[in-house]
C-alpha positions as CSV (number, residue, x, y, z in Angstrom):
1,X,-10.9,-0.2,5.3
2,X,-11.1,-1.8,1.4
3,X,-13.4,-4.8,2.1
4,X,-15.5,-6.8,-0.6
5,X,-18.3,-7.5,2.9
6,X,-19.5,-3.9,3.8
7,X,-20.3,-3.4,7.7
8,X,-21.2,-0.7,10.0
9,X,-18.2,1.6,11.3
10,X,-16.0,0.6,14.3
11,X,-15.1,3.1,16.7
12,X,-12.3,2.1,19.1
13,X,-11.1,2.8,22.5
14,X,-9.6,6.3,21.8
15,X,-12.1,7.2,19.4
16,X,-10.1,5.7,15.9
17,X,-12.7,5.0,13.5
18,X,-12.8,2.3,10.6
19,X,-14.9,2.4,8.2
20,X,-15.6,-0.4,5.8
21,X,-16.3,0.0,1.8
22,X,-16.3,-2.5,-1.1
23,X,-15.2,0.4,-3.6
24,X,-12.6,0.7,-6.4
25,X,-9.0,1.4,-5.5
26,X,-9.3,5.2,-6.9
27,X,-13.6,5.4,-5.2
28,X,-11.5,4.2,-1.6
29,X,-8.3,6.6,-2.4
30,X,-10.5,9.2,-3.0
31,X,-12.5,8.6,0.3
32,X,-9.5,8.0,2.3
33,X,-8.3,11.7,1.2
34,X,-11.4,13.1,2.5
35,X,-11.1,11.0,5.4
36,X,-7.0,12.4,6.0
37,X,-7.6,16.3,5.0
38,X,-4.1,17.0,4.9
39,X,-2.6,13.7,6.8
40,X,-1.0,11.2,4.6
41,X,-2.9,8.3,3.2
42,X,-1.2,4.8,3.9
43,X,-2.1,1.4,2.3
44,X,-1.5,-2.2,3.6
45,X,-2.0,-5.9,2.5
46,X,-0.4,-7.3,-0.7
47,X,-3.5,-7.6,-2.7
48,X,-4.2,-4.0,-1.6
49,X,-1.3,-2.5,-2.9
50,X,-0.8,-4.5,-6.1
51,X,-4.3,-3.2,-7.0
52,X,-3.6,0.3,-6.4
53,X,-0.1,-0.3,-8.2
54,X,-1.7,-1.4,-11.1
55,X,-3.7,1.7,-11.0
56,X,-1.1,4.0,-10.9
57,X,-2.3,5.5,-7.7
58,X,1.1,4.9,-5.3
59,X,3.4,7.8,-5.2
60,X,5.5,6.6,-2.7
61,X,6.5,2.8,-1.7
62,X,8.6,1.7,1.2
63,X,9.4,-2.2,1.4
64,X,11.1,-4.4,3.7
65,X,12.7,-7.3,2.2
66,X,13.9,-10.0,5.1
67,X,15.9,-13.0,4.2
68,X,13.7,-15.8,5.2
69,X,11.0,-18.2,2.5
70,X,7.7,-18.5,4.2
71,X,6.6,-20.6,1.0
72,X,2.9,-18.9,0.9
73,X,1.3,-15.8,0.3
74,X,0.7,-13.3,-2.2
75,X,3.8,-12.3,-4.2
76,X,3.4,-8.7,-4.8
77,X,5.1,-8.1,-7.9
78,X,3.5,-10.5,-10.1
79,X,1.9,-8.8,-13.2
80,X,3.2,-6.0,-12.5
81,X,6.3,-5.9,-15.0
82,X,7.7,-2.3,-16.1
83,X,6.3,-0.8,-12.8
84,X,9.6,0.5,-11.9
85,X,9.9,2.8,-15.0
86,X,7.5,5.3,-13.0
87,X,9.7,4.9,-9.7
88,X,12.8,6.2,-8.8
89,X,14.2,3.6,-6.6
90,X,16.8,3.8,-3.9
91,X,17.5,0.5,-1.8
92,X,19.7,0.2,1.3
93,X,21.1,-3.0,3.2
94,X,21.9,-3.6,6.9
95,X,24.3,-6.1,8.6
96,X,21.7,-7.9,9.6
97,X,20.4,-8.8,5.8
98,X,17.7,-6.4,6.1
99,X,16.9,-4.3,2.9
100,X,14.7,-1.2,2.4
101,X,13.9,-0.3,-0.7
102,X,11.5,3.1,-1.4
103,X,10.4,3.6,-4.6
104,X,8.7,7.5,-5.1
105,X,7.0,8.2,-8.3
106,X,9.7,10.4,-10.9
107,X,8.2,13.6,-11.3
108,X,6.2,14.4,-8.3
C-alpha cells in the first residue's frame, strides 16, 4: 500500500498481507513487482493513478464512467493533457449508460 504514514505490515484472516511504504510511484511499482512474481500489478485511488500516469508507468487502464455528478473528489485527468497519445483507446457503452473505456499503452 502507497502511504505518506509508514506502519507495520497487516496480515489478514486468510493470510493477505499489506504492506505499507511512503515511496515514489516507480520505488512502490518496483516493490509491488517483486511482491507479484509473475501476477499482475493493479493500482487504485485517483491520486494514485494520476501519479503513476504522469510517470509513464500504466500500461494498461480500465475506467468506468457512470452517469451521475457527485460534485467532489479528485478529477483524474487534470494535468494530464496529451496522455492519450501513448494509449490506444477503445470505449464501449451499455443500455444502461454505463461506459468502459481501456486504454493499453501502443507498442507493448
Amino acid at each position: 500500500m502507497l502511504t505518506h504514514h509508514t506502519r507495520p505490515s497487516i496480515t489478514m484472516e486468510g493470510s493477505t498481507t499489506y504492506h505499507f511504504i511512503n515511496a515514489s510511484p516507480a520505488e512502490a511499482l518496483e516493490a509491488a513487482r517483486k511482491a507479484a512474481g509473475d501476477r499482475d500489478v493493479r493500482i487504485g485511488g485517483a491520486t494514485v493513478i494520476r501519479e503513476f500516469l504522469a510517470a509513464g508507468l500504466v500500461d494498461q487502464m480500465h475506467v468506468v464512467i457512470v452517469p451521475i455528478l457527485l460534485g467532489r473528489g479528485v478529477r483524474l485527468w487534470d494535468g494530464l493533457e496529451g496522455i492519450e497519445k501513448a494509449y490506444r483507446i477503445e470505449s464501449v457503452s451499455s443500455p444502461s449508460g454505463v461506459t468502459h473505456v481501456t486504454f493499453n499503452r501502443a507498442g507493448v
